[in-house]
N, C-alpha and C positions, 0 to 999 in steps of 0.2 A: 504494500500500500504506500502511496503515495505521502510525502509529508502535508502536501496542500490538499489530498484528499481526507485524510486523518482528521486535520485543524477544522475542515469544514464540518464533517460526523461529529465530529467533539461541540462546535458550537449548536450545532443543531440540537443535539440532545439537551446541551444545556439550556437553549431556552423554549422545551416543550416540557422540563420539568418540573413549574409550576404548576401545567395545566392535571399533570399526572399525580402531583401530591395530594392525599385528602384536602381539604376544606379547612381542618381547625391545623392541621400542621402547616398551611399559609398566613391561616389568621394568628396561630400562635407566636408565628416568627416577627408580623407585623404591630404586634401587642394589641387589636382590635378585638371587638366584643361582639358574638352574634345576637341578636335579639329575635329568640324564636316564641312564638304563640303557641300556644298547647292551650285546649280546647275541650273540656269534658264537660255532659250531658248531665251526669251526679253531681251530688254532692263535694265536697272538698273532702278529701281524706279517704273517699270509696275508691279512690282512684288507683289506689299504691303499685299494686303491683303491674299494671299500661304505664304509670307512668318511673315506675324503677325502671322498665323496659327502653320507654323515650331515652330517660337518661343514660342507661349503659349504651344502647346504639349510639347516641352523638361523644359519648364518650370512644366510643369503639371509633370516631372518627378526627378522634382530637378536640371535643369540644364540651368542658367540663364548668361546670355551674360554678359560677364563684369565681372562676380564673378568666377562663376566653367567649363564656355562654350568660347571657342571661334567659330565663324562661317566663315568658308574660303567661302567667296562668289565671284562667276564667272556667268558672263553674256555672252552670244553669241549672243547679240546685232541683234536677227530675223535671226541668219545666223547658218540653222543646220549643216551647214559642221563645224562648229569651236566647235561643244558640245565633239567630243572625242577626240580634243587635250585637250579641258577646264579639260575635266573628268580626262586623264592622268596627269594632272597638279595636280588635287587634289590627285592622287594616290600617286604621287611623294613627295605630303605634308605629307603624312600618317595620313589624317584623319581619325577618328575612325569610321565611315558612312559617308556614302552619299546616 
C-alpha cells in the first residue's frame, strides 16, 4: 500500500468515527446533557421496573442520569385523557426523544 493511499484510509476512518460512536460516548466527550421525556400512563412509582429498563438501555449507550442525561418524567396518574397534554408539555421542553 501506498503511503498516500494509507494517509487517505487513515483520514477517512477518522472522520466517520463520530458518526459510528454511541450517542452518550459523543455527548460524554463534549460535556453536554441529553434531555429525554419519559412518558407513563400510571401512577409515579408503578412504573419501576419500564423505567429501570429506560434507564439501563440509555445507560447501555452512555447516557447516565445525573452525569450526561436528564429524564423529564410525567405521569397521567390512570387518566388517558391527560397523556397528550403530558406529551405537549415535553414537546414544549424540547426533549431530544420521547
Amino acid at each position: 500500500m501506498k503511503r498516500r493511499d494509507f494517509i487517505t484510509m487513515l483520514g477517512g476512518a477518522a472522520a466517520a468515527w463520530p458518526q459510528a460512536a454511541p450517542l452518550g460516548v459523543v455527548l460524554a466527550q463534549s460535556n453536554e446533557r441529553v434531555r429525554v421525556g419519559y412518558l407513563w400512563i400510571g401512577a409515579e412509582g408503578s412504573d419501576g421496573q419500564t423505567l429501570r429498563g429506560v434507564q439501563q438501555g440509555l445507560a447501555d449507550v452512555g447516557l447516565v442520569e445525573g452525569r450526561n442525561l436528564v429524564i423529564e418524567r410525567r405521569y397521567a396518574d390512570s387518566h388517558p385523557d391527560r397523556l397528550s397534554v403530558l406529551a405537549m408539555e415535553l414537546v414544549r421542553l424540547d426533549v431530544a426523544f420521547c
